[in-house]
C-alpha positions as CSV (number, residue, x, y, z in Angstrom):
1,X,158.0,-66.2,-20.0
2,X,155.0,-66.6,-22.5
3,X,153.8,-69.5,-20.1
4,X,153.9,-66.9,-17.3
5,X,151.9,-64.6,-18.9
6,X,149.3,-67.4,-20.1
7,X,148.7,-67.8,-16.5
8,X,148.3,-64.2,-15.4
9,X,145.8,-63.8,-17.9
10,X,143.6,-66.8,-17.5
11,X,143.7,-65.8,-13.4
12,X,143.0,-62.1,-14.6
13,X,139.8,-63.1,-16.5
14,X,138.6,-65.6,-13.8
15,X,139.2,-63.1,-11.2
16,X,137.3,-59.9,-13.5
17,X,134.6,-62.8,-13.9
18,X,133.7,-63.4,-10.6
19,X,133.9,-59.9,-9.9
20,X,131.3,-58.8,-12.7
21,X,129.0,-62.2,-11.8
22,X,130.0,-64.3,-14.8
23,X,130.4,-68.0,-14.9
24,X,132.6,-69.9,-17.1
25,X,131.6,-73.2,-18.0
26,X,134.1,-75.9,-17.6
27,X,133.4,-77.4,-21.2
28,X,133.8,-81.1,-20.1
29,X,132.5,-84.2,-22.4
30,X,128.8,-85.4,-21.5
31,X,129.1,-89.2,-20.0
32,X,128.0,-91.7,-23.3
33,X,125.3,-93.3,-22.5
34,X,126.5,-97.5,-23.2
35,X,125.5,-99.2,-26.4
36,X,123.7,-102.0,-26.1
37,X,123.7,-103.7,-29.5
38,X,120.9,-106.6,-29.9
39,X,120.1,-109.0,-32.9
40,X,116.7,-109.9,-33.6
41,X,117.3,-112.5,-36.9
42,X,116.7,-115.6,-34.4
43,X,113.5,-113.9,-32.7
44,X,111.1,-114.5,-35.6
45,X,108.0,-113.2,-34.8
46,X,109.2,-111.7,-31.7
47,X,111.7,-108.8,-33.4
48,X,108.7,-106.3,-33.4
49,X,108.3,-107.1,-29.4
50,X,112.4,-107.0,-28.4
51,X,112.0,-103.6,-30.5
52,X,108.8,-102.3,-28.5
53,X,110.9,-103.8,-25.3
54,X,114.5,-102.0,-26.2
55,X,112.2,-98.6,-26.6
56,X,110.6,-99.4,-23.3
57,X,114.3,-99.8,-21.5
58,X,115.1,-96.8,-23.5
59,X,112.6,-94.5,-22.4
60,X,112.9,-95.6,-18.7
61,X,116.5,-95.3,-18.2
62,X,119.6,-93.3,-18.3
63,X,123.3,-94.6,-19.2
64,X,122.7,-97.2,-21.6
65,X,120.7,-97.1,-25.1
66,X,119.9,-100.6,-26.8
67,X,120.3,-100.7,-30.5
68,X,119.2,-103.3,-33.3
69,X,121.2,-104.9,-35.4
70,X,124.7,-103.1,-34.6
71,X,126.5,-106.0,-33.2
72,X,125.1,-108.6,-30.5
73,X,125.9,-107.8,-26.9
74,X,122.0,-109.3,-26.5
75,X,120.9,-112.0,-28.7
76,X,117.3,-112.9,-28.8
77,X,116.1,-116.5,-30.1
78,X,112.6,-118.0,-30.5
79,X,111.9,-121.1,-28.9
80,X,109.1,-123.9,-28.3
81,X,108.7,-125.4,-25.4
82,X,111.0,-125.1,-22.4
83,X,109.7,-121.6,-21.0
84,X,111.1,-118.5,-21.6
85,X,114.5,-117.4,-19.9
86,X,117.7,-115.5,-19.7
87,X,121.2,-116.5,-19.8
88,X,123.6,-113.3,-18.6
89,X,127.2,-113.4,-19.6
90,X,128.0,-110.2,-18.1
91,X,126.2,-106.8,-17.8
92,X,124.3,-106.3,-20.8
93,X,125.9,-109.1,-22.8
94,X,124.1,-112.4,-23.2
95,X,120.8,-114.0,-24.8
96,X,117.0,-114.3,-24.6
97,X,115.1,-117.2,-25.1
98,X,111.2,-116.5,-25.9
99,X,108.9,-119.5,-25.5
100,X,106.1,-119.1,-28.0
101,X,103.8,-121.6,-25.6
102,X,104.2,-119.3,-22.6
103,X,103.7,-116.0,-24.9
104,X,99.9,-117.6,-25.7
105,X,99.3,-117.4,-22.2
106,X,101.4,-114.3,-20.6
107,X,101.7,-110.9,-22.0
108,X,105.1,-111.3,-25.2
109,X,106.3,-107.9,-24.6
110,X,105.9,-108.1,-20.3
111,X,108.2,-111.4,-20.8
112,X,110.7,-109.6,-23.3
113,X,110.8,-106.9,-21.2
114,X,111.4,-108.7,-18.2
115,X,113.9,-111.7,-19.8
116,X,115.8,-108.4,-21.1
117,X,116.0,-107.2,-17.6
118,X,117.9,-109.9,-16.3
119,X,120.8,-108.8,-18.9
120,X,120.5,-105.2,-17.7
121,X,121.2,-106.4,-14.3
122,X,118.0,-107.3,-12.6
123,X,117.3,-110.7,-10.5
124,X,114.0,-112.0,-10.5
125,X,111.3,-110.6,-7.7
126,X,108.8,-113.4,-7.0
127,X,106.1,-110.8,-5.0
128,X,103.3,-111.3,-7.8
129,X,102.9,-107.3,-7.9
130,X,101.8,-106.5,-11.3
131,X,103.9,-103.0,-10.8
132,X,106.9,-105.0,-10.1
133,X,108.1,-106.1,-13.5
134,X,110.8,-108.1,-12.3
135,X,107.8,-110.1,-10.5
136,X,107.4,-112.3,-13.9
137,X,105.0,-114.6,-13.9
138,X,103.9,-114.4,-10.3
139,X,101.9,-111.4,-11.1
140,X,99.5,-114.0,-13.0
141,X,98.5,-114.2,-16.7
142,X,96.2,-111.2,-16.6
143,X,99.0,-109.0,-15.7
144,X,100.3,-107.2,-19.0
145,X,102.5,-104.3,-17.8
146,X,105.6,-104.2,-19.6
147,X,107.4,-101.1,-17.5
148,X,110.1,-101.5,-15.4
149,X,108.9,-99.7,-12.1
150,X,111.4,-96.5,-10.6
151,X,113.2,-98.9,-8.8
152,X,114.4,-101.5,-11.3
153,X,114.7,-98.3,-14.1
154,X,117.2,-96.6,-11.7
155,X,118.9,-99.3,-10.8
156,X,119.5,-100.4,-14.3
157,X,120.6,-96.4,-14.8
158,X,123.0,-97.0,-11.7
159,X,124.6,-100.2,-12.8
160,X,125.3,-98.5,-16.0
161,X,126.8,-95.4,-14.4
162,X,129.1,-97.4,-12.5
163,X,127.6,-96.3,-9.3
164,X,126.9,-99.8,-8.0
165,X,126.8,-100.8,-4.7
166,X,129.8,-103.5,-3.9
167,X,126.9,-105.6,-2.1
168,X,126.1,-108.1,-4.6
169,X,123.0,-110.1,-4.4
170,X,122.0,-113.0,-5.9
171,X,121.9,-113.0,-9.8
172,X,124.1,-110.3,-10.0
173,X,127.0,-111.6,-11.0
174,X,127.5,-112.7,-14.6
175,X,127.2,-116.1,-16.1
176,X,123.7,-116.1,-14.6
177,X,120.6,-118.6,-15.9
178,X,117.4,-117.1,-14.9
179,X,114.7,-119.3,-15.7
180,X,111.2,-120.5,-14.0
181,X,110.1,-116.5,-14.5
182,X,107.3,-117.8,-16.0
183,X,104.7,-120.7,-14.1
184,X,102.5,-122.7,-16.0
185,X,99.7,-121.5,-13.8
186,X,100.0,-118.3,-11.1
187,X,101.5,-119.7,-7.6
188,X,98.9,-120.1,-4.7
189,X,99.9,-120.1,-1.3
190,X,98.4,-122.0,1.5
């Protein structure tokens, strides 16, 4: 009986609400935006450019937040020699390798930012556009932008909303190697 009377009242104030104009809110949960844990105590003197890069990827996406040094989905490691590159283990799990040789002659944070995007999702984009950050190395050594164009930013945002497209390209999957980002010298073509 009290059940019955429950209802009658909730459809009496829903129906008195419509009638006078009110809304009421359905008070659901906000989605979480995903964690993305990294650790910098490999990265030397590149922690102060993953950080600069994880506020970059912060700023340009929705769905997912990177975070220092509360766990390590993304691991980020120093190196000499071997050019810089990305090994994905799955979205937004895996590790960055930073070549100090290739940071004297490319911008550090355009190559953390980029080496990062390959966790969040993103295959390389060979085009040498400058506005393409995904373009790597192509774009030449003069090219410093760091920002993910709207394309790659919502597409990061859509892989982390679980909105993704079942076409898979490419580098999408995870257990991906992206490396040669990075030329000695900017490609020519003829």
């Amino acid at each position: 009986m009290n059940s019955r009377i429950s209802r009658a009242a909730v459809a009496f104030v829903a129906t008195a609400g419509a009638t006078l104009g009110v809304t009421v809110a359905n008070p659901s949960p906000a989605a979480a935006a995903m964690t993305i844990c990294y650790n910098t105590s490999q990265a030397t003197s590149f922690a102060s450019i993953a950080n600069q890069a994880a506020t970059i990827w912060n700023n340009a996406t929705t769905n997912l937040t990177l975070s220092p040094n509360c766990g390590s989905n993304l691991r980020i490691y120093q190196i000499t020699g071997g050019g810089s590159y990305a090994v994905r283990t799955s979205l937004g799990n895996g590790r960055v390798y930073i070549d100090t040789q290739q940071a004297q002659q490319y911008s550090p944070l355009r190559i953390m930012t980029h080496e990062i995007g390959h966790i969040l999702g993103l295959p390389d984009n060979y085009n040498g556009n400058c506005a393409i950050l995904m373009s790597g190395g192509s774009a030449g050594t003069s090219c410093t932008n760091p920002y993910p164009s709207t394309t790659e930013a919502n597409r990061v945002s859509n892989l982390f909303a679980g909105t993704r497209s079942a076409e898979r390209t490419s580098g999408d999957t995870g257990g991906a190697v992206f490396r040669d980002s990075w030329p000695a010298a900017p490609a020519t073509v003829g």
